[in-house]
DRENDO-108350 format. One record per residue (C-alpha): residue number from 1; x, z, y. Coordinates in steps of 0.05 Angstrom, whole numbers, padded with zeros to 5 digits. Example, Ala and Ser with C-alpha at 12.3 -4.5 7.8 and 13.67 -1.06 7.14 Angstrom:
residues 2
+------+--------+--------+--------+
: resi :      x :      z :      y :
+------+--------+--------+--------+
:    1 :  00246 :  00156 : -00090 :
:    2 :  00273 :  00143 : -00021 :
+------+--------+--------+--------+
END
This chain:
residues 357
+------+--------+--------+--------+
: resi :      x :      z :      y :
+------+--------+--------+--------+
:    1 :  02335 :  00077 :  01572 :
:    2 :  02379 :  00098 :  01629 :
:    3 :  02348 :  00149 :  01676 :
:    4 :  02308 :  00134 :  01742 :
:    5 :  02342 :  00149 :  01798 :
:    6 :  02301 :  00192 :  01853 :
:    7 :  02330 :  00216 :  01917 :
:    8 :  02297 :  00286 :  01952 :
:    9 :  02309 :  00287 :  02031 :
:   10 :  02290 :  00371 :  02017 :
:   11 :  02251 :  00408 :  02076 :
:   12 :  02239 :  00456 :  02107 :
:   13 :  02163 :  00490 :  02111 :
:   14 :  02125 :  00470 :  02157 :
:   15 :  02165 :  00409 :  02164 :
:   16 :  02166 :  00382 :  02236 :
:   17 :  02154 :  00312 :  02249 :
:   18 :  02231 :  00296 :  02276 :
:   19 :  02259 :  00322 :  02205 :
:   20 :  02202 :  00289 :  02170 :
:   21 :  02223 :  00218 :  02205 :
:   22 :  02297 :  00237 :  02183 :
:   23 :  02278 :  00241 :  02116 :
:   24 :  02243 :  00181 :  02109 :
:   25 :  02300 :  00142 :  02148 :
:   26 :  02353 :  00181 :  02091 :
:   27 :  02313 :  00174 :  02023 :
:   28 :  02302 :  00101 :  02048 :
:   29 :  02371 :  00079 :  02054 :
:   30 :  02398 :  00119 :  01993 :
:   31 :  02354 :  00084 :  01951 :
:   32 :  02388 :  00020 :  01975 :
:   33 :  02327 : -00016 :  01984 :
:   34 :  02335 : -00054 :  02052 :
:   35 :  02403 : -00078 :  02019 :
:   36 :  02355 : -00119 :  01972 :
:   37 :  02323 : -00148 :  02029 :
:   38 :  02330 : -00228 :  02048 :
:   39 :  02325 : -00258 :  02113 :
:   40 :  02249 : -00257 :  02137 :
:   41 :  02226 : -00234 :  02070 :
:   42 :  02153 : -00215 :  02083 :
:   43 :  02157 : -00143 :  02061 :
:   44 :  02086 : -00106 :  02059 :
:   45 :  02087 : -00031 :  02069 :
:   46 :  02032 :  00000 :  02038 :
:   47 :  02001 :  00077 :  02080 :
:   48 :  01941 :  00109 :  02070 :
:   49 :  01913 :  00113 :  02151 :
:   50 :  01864 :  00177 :  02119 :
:   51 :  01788 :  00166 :  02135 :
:   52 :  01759 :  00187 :  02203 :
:   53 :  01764 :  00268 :  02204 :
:   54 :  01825 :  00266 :  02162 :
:   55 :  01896 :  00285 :  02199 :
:   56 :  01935 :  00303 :  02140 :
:   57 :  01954 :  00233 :  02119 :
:   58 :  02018 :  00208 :  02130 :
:   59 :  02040 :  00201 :  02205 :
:   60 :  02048 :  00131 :  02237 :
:   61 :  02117 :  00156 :  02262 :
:   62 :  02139 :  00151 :  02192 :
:   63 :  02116 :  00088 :  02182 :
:   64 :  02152 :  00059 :  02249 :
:   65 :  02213 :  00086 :  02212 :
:   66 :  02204 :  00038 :  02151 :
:   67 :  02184 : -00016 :  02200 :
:   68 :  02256 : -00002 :  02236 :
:   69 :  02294 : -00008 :  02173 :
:   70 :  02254 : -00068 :  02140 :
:   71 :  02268 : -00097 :  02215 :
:   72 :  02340 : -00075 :  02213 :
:   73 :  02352 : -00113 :  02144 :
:   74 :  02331 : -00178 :  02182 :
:   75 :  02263 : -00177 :  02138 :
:   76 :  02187 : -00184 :  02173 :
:   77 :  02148 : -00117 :  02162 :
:   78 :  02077 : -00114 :  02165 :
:   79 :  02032 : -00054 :  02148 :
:   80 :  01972 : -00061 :  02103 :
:   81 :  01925 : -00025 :  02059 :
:   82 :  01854 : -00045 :  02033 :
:   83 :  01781 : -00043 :  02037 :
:   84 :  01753 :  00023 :  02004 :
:   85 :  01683 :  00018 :  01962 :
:   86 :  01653 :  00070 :  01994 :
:   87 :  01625 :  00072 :  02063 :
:   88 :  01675 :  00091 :  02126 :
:   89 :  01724 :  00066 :  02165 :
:   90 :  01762 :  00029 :  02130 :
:   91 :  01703 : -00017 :  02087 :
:   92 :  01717 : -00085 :  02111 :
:   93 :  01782 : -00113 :  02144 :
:   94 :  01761 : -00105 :  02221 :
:   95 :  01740 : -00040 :  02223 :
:   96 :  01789 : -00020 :  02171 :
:   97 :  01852 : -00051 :  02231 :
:   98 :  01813 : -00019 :  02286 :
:   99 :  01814 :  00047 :  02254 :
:  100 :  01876 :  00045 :  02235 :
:  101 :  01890 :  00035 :  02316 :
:  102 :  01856 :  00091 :  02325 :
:  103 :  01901 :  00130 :  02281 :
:  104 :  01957 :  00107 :  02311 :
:  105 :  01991 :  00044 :  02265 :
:  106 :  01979 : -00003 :  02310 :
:  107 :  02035 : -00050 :  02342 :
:  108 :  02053 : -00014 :  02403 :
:  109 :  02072 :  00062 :  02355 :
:  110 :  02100 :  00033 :  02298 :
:  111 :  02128 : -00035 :  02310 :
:  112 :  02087 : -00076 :  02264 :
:  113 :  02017 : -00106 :  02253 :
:  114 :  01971 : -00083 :  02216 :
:  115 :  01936 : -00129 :  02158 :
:  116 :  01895 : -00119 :  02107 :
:  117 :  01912 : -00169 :  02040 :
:  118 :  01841 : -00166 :  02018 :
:  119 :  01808 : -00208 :  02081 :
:  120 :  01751 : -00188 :  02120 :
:  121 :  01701 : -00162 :  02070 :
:  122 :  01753 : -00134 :  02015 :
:  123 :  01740 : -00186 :  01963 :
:  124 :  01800 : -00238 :  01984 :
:  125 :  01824 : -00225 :  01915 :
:  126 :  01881 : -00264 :  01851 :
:  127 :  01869 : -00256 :  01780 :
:  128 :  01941 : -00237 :  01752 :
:  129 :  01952 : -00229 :  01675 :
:  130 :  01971 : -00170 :  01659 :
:  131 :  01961 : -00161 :  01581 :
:  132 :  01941 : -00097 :  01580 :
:  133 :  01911 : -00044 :  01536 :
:  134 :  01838 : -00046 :  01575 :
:  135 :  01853 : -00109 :  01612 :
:  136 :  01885 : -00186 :  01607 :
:  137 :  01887 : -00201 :  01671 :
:  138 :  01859 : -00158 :  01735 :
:  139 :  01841 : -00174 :  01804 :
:  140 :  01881 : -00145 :  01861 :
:  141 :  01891 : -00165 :  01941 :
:  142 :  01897 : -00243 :  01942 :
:  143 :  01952 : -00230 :  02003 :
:  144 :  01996 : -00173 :  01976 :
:  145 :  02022 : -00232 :  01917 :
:  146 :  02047 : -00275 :  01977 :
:  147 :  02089 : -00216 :  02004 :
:  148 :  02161 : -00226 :  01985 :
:  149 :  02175 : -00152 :  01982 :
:  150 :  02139 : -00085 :  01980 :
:  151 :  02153 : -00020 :  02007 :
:  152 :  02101 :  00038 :  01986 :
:  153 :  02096 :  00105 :  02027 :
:  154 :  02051 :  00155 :  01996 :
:  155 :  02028 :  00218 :  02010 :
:  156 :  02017 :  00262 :  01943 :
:  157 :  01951 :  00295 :  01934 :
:  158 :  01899 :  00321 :  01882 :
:  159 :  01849 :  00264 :  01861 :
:  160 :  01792 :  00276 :  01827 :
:  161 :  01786 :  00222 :  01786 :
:  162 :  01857 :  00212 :  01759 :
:  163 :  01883 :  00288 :  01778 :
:  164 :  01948 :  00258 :  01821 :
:  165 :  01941 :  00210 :  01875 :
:  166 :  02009 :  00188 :  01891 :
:  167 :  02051 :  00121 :  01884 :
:  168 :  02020 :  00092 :  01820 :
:  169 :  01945 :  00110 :  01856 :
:  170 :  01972 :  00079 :  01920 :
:  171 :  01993 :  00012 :  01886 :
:  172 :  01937 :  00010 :  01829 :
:  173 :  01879 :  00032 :  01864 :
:  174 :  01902 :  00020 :  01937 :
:  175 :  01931 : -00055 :  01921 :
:  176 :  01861 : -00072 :  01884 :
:  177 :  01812 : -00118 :  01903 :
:  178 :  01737 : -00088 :  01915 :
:  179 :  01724 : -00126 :  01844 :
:  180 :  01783 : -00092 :  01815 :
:  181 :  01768 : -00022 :  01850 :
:  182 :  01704 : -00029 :  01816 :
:  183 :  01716 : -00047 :  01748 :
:  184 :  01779 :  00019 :  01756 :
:  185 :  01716 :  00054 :  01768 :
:  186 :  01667 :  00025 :  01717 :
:  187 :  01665 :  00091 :  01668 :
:  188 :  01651 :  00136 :  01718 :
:  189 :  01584 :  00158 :  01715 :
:  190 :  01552 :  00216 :  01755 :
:  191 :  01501 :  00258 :  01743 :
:  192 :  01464 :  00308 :  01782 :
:  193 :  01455 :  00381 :  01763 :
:  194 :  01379 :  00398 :  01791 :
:  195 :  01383 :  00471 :  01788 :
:  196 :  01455 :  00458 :  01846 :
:  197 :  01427 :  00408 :  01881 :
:  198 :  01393 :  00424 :  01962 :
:  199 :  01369 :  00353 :  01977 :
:  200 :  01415 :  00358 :  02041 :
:  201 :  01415 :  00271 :  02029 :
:  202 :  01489 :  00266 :  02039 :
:  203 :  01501 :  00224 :  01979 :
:  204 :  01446 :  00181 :  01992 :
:  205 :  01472 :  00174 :  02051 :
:  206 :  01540 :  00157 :  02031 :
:  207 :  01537 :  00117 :  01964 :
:  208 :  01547 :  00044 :  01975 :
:  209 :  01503 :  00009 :  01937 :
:  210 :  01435 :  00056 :  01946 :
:  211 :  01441 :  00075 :  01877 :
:  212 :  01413 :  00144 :  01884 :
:  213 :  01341 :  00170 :  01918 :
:  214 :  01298 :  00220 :  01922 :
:  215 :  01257 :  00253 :  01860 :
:  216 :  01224 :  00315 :  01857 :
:  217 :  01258 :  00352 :  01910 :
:  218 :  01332 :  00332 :  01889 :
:  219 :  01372 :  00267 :  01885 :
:  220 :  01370 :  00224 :  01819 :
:  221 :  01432 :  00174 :  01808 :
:  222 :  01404 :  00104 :  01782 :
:  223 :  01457 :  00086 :  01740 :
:  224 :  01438 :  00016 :  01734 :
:  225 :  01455 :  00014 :  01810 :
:  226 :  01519 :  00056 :  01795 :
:  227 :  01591 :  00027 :  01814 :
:  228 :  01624 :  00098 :  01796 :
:  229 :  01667 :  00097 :  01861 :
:  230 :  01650 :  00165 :  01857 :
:  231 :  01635 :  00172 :  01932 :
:  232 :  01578 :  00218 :  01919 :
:  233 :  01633 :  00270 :  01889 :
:  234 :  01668 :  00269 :  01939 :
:  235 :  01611 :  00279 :  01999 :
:  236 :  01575 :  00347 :  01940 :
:  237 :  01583 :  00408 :  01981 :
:  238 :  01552 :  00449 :  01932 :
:  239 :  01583 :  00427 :  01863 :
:  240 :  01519 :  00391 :  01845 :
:  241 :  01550 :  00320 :  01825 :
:  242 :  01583 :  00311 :  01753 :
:  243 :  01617 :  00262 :  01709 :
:  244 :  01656 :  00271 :  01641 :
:  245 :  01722 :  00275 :  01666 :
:  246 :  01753 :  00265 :  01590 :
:  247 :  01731 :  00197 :  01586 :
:  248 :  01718 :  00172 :  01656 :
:  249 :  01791 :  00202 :  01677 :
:  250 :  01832 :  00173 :  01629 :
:  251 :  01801 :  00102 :  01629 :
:  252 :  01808 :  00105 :  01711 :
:  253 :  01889 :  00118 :  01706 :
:  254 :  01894 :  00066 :  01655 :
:  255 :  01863 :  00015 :  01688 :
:  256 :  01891 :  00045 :  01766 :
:  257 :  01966 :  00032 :  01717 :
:  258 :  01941 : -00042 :  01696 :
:  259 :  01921 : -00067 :  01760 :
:  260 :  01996 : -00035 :  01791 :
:  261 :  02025 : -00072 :  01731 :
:  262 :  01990 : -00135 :  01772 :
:  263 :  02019 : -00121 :  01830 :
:  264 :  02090 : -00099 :  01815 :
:  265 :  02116 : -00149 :  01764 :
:  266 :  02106 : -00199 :  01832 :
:  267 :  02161 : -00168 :  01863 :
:  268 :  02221 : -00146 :  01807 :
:  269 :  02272 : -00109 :  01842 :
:  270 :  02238 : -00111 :  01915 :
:  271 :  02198 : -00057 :  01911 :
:  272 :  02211 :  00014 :  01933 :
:  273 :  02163 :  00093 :  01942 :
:  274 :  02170 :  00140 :  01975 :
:  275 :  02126 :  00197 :  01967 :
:  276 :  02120 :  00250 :  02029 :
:  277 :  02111 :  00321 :  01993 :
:  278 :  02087 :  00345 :  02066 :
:  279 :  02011 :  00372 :  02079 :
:  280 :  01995 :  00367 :  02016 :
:  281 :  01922 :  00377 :  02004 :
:  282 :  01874 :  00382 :  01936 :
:  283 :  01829 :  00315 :  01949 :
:  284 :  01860 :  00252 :  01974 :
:  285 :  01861 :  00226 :  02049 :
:  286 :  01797 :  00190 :  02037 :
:  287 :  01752 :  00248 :  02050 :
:  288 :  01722 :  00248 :  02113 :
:  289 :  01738 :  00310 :  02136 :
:  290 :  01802 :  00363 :  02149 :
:  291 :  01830 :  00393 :  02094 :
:  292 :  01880 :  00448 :  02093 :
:  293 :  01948 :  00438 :  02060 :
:  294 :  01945 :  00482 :  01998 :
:  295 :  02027 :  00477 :  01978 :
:  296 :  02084 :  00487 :  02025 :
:  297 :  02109 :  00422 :  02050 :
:  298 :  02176 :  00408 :  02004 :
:  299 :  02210 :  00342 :  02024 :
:  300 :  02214 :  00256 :  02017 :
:  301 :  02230 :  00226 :  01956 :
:  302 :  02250 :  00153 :  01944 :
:  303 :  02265 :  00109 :  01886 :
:  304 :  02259 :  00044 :  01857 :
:  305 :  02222 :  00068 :  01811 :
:  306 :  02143 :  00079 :  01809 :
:  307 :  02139 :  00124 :  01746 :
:  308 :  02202 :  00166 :  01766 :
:  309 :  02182 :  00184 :  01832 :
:  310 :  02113 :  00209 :  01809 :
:  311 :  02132 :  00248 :  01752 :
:  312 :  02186 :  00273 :  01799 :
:  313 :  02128 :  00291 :  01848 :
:  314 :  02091 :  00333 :  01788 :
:  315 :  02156 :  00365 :  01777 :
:  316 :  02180 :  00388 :  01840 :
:  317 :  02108 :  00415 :  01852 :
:  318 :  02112 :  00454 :  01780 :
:  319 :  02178 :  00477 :  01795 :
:  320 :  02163 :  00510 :  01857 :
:  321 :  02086 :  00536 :  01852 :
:  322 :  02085 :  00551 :  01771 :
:  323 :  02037 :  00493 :  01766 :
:  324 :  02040 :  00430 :  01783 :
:  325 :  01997 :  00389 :  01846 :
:  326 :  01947 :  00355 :  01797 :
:  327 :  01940 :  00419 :  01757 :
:  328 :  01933 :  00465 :  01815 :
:  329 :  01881 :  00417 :  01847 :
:  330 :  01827 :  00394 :  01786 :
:  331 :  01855 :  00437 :  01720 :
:  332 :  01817 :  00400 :  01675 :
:  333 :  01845 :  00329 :  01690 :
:  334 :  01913 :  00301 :  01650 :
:  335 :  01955 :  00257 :  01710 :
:  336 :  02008 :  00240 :  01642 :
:  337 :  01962 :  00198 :  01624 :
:  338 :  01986 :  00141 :  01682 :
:  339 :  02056 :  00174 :  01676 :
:  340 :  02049 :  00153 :  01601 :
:  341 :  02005 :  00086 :  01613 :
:  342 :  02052 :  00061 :  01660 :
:  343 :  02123 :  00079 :  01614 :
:  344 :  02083 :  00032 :  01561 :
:  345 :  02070 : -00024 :  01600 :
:  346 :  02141 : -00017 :  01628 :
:  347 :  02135 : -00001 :  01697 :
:  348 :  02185 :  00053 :  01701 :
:  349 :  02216 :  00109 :  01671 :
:  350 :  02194 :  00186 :  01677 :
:  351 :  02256 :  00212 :  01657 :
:  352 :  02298 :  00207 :  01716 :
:  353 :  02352 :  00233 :  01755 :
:  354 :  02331 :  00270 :  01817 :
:  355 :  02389 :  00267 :  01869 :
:  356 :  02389 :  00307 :  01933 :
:  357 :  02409 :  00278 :  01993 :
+------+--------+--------+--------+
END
């Protein structure tokens, strides 16, 4: 199979925000992608807008510049993302565009509206066969099929549920339904350690469907109740909240791989990612709350290519901190395993070509 081509915009650390809006525009147009673009092709471009607290997410001024390009090619941008399972900001489709206001992607910064393809309450959704090793067909945003193109910007991070959250996360998990976010999450199932936990109530407070409460001094997890968004991980401050990360980790990336697999094979060669190796953090921009950047920032990169770009995230990372970003964020957890998953199911290639711009 013929190498993936990825381009690197490298930069400097910290990276200001001008250089980081030159790289975009750069890694963007090497990969050729607005080139593919047809008149008023409805091309989706897929951000993260980070939850409330978060400011390490990537900036709306990068987004503005895919807007500018998509714009450019003659093609109708919008923004979008979707409805998260846990409670927040971004839950259902009107508070999820007002916050995203807030954060600065509406109209007026970058050019484009913002709309969510999974409706109002996250569960606008298409079934799309998929053949897959867990899955024949999953659910994902009933809107993001209609798009004619897509363009994914993603900002790399730890996860700790799949180990990497970057393009394939962004897609898989980020493209889902709230059906198909669930059923991702469907192995996941968390336990509390008594002797760790100091009834503080935060993830009672925070788990969706009031499946945990009050025994005995502590918090009990009722797993019949149990989604496994794993929301109450997240929220632990004291290390109290479990699950088995060999089994729940590597079912998660399969199925976060299967449900990209439903999204991508919509849109053939109209798809491009690029990944913003800037602020990089160890948990992903859902957490409500700041988190300091851990690696020094090292560039944009850009392909055509979902698998390429990722592994060439993991590598770049390795390469320049002896370990690599999922490695250095939750040791324990494998993020080959959706490099790997998504090779099989033919998404992409990890062996790829990285070329600096």
């Amino acid at each position: 199979m013929k190498k993936a081509e990825v381009y690197f915009a490298r930069l400097k650390d910290p990276a200001g925000l001008a250089d980081q809006v030159r790289a975009v525009k750069s890694s963007l147009a090497a990969s050729g992608f607005p080139g593919r673009l047809g008149k008023r092709d409805m091309t989706a471009i897929k951000v993260h807008v980070g939850e409330k607290n978060n400011d390490t997410h990537v900036r709306p001024e990068l987004a503005a510049a895919a807007v500018q390009a998509v714009k450019k090619a003659g093609a109708l941008p919008f923004i979008t993302d979707t409805a998260t399972l846990y409670k927040g900001q971004r839950d259902n489709g009107i508070r999820h565009a007002l916050h995203a206001h807030a954060h600065g992607f509406g109209l007026e910064n970058t050019g484009a509206p913002f709309i969510p393809v999974d409706g109002l309450a996250g569960n606008h959704e298409a079934e799309v066969e998929v053949n897959g090793e867990l899955h024949k067909t999953v659910k994902v945003a009933g809107e993001i099929i209609r798009a004619d193109a897509l363009l994914v910007v993603s900002h790399p991070t730890g996860h700790m549920g799949s180990g990497l959250g970057a393009a394939i996360k962004n897609v898989g998990m980020g493209l889902a339904s709230r059906a198909g976010k669930m059923r991702q999450h469907s192995t996941i199932t968390p336990e509390v350690a008594s002797d760790k936990c100091t009834d503080c109530g935060k993830c009672r407070k925070w788990c969706p469907t009031d499946a945990i409460e009050e025994r005995e001094g502590v918090s009990f997890i009722l797993r019949e109740k149990c989604i496994g968004c794993g929301e109450c991980i997240a929220v632990c401050r004291f290390d109290a909240v479990k699950f088995n990360y060999g089994t729940g980790s590597d079912f998660l990336q399969k199925s976060m791989v299967e449900h990209a697999a439903g999204v991508l094979r919509r849109f053939g060669g109209k798809a491009v990612f690029i990944n913003v190796m800037v602020n990089m953090t160890k948990e992903c921009d859902c957490l409500n709350r700041k988190q300091a950047k851990f690696i020094p920032d090292l560039g944009v990169l850009a392909s055509e290519d979902i698998v390429a770009v990722d592994q060439a995230t993991l590598d770049l990372t390795r390469e320049a901190h002896g370990q690599d970003l999922s490695r250095m964020s939750f040791l324990r957890l494998d993020p080959q395993t959706q490099i790997r998953h998504a090779e099989k199911l033919g998404l992409g290639n990890s062996s790829h070509q990285l070329i600096e711009l």
